[in-house]
C-alpha atoms as one frame of an Amber mdcrd trajectory, in Angstrom:
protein
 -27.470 -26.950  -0.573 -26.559 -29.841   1.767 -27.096 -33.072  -0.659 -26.310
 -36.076  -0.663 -24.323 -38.474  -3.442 -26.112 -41.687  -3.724 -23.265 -44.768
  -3.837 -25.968 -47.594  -3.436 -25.880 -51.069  -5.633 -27.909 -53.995  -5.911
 -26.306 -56.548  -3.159 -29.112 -58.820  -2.550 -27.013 -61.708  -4.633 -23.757
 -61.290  -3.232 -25.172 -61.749   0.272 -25.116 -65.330   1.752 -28.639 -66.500
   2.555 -29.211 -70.432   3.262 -32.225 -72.325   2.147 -33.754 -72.682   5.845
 -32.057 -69.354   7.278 -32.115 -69.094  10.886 -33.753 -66.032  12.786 -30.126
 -64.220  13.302 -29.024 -65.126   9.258 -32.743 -63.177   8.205 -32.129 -60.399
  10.614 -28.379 -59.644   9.326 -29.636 -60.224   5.710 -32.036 -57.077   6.191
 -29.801 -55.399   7.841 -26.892 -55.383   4.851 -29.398 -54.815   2.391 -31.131
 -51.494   4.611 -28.011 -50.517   4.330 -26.827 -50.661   1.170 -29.987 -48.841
   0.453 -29.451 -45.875   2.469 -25.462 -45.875   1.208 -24.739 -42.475   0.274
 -22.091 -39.403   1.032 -23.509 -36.551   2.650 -22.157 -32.860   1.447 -23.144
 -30.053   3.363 -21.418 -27.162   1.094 -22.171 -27.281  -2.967 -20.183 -25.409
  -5.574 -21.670 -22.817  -7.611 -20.946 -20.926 -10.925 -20.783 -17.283 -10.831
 -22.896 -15.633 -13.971 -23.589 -12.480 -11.791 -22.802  -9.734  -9.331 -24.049
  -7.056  -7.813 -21.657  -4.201  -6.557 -24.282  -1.590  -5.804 -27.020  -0.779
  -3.042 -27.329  -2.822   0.365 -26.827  -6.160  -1.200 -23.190  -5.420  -2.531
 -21.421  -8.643  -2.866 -24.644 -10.588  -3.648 -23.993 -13.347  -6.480 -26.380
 -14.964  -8.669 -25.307 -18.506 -10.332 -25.876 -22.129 -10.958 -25.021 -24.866
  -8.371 -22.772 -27.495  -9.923 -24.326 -30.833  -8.511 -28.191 -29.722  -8.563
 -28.357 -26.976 -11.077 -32.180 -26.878 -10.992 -32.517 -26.511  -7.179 -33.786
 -22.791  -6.223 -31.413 -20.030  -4.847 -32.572 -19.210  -1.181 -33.047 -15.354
  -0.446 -32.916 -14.614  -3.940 -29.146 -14.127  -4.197 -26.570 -15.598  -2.471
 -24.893 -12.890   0.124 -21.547 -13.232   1.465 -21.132 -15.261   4.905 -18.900
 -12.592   6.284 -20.117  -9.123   5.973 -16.811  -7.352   7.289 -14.624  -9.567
   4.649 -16.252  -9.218   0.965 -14.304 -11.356  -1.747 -16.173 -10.525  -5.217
 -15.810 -13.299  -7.556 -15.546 -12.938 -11.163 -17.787 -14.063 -13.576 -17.279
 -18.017 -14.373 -15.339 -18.577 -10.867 -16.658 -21.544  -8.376 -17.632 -20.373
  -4.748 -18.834 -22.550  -1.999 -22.518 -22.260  -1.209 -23.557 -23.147   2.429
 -27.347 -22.770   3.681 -28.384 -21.509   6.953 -31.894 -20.251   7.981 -33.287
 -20.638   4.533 -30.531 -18.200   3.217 -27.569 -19.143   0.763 -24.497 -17.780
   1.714 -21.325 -18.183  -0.185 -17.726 -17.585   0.666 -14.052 -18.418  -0.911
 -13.506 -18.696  -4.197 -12.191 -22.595  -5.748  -8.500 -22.799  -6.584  -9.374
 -24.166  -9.707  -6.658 -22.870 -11.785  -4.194 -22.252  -8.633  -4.032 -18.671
  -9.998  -3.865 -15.077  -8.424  -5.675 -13.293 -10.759  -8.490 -14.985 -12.234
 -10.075 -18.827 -11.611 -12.661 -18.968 -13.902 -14.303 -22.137 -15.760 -17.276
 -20.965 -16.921 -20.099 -23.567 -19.000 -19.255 -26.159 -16.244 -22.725 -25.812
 -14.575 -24.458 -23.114 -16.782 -24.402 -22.069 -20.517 -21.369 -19.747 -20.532
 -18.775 -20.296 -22.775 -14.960 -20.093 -22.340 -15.420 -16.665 -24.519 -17.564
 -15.061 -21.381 -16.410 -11.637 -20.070 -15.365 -11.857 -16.466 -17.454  -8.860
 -15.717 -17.689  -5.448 -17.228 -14.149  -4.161 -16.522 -11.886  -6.851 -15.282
  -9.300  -7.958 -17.667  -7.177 -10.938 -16.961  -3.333  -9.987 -16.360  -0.198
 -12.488 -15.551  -0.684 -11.576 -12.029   2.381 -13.846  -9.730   2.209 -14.501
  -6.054   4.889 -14.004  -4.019   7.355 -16.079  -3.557   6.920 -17.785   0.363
   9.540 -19.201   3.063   7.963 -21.736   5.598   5.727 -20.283   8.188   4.717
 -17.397   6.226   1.462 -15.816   5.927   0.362 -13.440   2.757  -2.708 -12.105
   1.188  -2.442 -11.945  -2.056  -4.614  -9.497  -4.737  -5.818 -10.011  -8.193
  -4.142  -7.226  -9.356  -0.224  -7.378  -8.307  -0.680  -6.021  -5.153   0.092
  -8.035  -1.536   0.725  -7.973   2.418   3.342 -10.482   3.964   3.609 -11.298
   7.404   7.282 -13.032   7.106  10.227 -14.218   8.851  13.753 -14.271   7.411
  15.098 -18.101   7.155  18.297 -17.268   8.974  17.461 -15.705  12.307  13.245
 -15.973  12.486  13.202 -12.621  12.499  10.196 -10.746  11.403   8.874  -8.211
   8.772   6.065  -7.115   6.735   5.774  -6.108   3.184   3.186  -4.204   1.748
   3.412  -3.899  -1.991   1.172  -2.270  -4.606   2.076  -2.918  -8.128   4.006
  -6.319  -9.508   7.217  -5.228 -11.203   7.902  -6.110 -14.548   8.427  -9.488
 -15.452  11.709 -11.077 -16.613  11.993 -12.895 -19.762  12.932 -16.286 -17.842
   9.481 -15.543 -15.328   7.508 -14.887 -18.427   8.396 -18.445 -19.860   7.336
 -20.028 -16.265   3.394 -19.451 -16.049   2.149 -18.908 -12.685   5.579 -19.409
 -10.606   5.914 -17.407  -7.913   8.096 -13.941  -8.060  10.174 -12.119  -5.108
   9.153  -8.259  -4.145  11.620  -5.834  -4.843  11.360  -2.259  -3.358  13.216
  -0.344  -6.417  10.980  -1.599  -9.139   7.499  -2.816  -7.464   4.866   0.231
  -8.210   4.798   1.297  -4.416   6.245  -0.217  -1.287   6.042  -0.178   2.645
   8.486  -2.717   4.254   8.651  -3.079   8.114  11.834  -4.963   9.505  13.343
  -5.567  12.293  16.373  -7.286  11.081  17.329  -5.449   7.854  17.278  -6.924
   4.129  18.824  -9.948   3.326  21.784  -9.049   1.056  23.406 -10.862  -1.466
  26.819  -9.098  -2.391  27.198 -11.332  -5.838  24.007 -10.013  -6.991  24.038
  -6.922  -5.905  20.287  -7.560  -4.469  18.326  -6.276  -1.618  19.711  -2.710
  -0.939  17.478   0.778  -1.024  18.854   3.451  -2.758  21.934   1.599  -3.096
  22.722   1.152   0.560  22.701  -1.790   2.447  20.180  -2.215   5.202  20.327
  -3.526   8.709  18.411  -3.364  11.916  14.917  -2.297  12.591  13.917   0.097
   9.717  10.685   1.014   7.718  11.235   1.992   4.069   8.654   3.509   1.625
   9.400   3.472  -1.979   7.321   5.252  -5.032   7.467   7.723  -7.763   5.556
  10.173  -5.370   4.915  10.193  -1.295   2.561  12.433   0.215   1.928  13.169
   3.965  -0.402  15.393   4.963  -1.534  16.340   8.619  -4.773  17.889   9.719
  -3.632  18.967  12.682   0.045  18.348  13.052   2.757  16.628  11.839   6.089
  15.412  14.177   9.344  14.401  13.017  11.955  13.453  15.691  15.533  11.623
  15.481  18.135  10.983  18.058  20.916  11.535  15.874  20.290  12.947  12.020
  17.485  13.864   9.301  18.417  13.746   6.410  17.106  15.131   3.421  18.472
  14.994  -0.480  16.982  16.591  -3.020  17.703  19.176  -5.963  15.312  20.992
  -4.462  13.998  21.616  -0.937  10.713  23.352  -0.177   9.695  24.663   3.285
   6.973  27.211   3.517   4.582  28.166   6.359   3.210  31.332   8.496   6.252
  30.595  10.813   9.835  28.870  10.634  11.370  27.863  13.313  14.866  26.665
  13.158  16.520  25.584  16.543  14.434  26.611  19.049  10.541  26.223  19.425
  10.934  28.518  21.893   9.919  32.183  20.879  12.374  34.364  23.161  15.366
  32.458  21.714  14.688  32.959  18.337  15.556  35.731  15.803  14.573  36.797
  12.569  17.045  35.295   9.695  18.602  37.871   6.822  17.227  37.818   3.643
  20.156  37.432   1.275  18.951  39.453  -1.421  17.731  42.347   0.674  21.064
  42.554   2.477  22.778  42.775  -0.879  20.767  45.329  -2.050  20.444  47.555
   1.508  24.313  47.149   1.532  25.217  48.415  -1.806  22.675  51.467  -1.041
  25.312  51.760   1.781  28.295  52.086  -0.077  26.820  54.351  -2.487  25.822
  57.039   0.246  28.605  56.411   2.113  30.708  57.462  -1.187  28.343  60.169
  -1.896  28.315  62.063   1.402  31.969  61.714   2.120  32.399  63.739  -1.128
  29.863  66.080   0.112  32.271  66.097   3.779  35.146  66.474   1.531  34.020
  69.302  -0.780  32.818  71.477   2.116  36.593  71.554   3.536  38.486  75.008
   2.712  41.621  75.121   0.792  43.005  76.476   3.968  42.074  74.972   6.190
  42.739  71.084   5.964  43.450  70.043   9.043  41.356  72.618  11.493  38.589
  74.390   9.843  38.290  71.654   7.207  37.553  68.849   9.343  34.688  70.592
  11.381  33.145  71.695   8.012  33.077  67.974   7.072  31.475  66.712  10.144
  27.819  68.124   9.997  27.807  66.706   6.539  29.048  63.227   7.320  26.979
  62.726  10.207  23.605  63.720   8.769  24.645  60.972   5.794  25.240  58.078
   8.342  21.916  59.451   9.971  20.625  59.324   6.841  21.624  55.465   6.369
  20.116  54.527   9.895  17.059  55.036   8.922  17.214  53.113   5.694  18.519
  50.466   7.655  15.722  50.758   9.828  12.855  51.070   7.487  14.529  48.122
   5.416  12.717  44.396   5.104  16.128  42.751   4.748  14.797  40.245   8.511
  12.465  37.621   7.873   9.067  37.943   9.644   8.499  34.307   8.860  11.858
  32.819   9.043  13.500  32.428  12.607  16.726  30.987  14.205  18.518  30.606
  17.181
């Protein structure tokens, strides 16, 4: 690991030396020649080709490989772990990493920009027998993968794979915001001729997006750019963006707003043991109508009411219209409104799940 790069020439002729040297002219004569001897510059990190990793069992992250400047010298351990076991950063097949050694164990960590690239920095057959036609691994695939594009001050982590976290600041106020993205949009036909140059996020056509701000989105009105949903954002807002999101609670869930939720949708699905609507509070709260039942109950209505006011009617005398007609009719009317009570009673038409103040 540590090693040294020797620099040392022969300088014993380019040194002044008199015939009949004094004490002082031998001493400094030794001195510049030690010196030259010893010349060297001292590394105490060594770059090493990846030709394996291990992703399974206790030792996941552990790399085998060749060191660059001594390829002979012996890997300590037997594999060379990761320095920091909270923070892995596999390495692909044919990538550099720096190797340091402490207590008789290699440890590697960060992988050298040697391409500048997102996705991939491989040069493999510098230090070992690989080829430029090695596989990066068994699965990985290299992809035009940008990073994102970066005003001063800003801090990102960018993946192999399109996705990223950006802890920036807008250049007009300072403000902050995050963005979380996971999936690069598609590339334009301008970014596709410019290899590697960095792209901007965009919430409507990234795979999935979180962005946190406190100051809006920048928006450009002669481009149209930066809006959600076609509305322009300002102030402190958090906006999610993707074909599908899913929240799920296993206990509860909470929504609350000072002024409005809104919802749009073609359709609208709320279904539970219990609705609530207005009131949490039991004692407040009664059972909504269901439409259909209603419809139904009430045309039942109108049909009895028709049939037993001809029953009222037909149990009037000729005679007796106004007097003896009229009390005929009444035992038959009211035992058909009687009648109706009950179905109204016995009906489902109220919601046992479905409540409202």
């Amino acid at each position: 690991m540590a090693w040294w790069r020797v620099t040392r020439k022969d300088v014993s002729t380019s040194i002044p030396f008199p015939r009949v040297p004094t004490q002082e002219q031998i001493s400094s004569y030794i001195k510049k020649v030690l010196r030259n001897v010893v010349a060297g510059e001292f590394f105490e990190l060594e770059t090493m080709e990846v030709t394996k990793t291990d992703l399974d069992g206790w030792t996941q992250g552990a790399i085998l490989g060749t060191f660059i400047n001594e390829p002979t010298q012996e890997i300590l351990g037997g594999a060379v772990i990761p320095l920091f076991p909270n923070m892995k950063h596999i390495p692909l097949i044919g990538e550099h990493v720096l190797v340091g050694e402490y207590n008789s164990q290699h440890y590697y960590f960060g992988i050298v920009n040697r391409k500048n690239l997102i996705n991939e920095n491989a040069q493999p057959g510098i230090a070992s027998t690989n080829t430029g036609l090695t596989k990066y691994g068994k699965t990985f695939e290299s992809k035009d993968i940008r990073p994102v594009k970066l005003n001063e001050g800003e801090i990102v982590h960018n993946g192999r794979f399109g996705q990223s976290i950006k802890l920036g600041g807008y250049t007009d106020n300072n403000r902050p915001y995050i963005k979380i993205r996971c999936g690069q949009r598609p590339l334009s036909k301008e970014e596709r001729g410019n290899y590697g140059v960095p792209i901007g996020e965009d919430i409507e056509r990234d795979g999935s997006s979180i962005y946190l701000l406190d100051s809006g989105l920048p928006f450009n009105a002669q481009t149209d750019s930066e809006k959600f949903d076609g509305e322009q954002i300002n102030g402190k807002k958090i906006l999610i963006k993707s074909d599908g999101i899913f929240i799920s609670g296993r206990s509860n869930l909470k929504f609350k707003s000072v002024n409005n939720i809104k919802v749009d949708a073609p359709n609208f699905n709320v279904s539970g043991d219990e609705v609530k609507l207005g009131s949490i509070q039991t004692a407040e709260l009664q059972p909504v109508v269901k439409g259909d039942e209603l419809k139904e109950f009430l045309n039942s209505m109108l049909t009895d009411i028709d049939l037993y006011f001809t029953n009222a009617m037909s149990a009037i005398t000729p005679g007796g219209v106004v007097a003896t007609g009229g009390a005929a009719a009444s035992p038959v009317f009211k035992a058909g409104i009687a009648q109706i009570k009950l179905k109204l009673q016995s009906n489902q038409m109220l919601s046992t799940k479905v409540k409202t103040k």
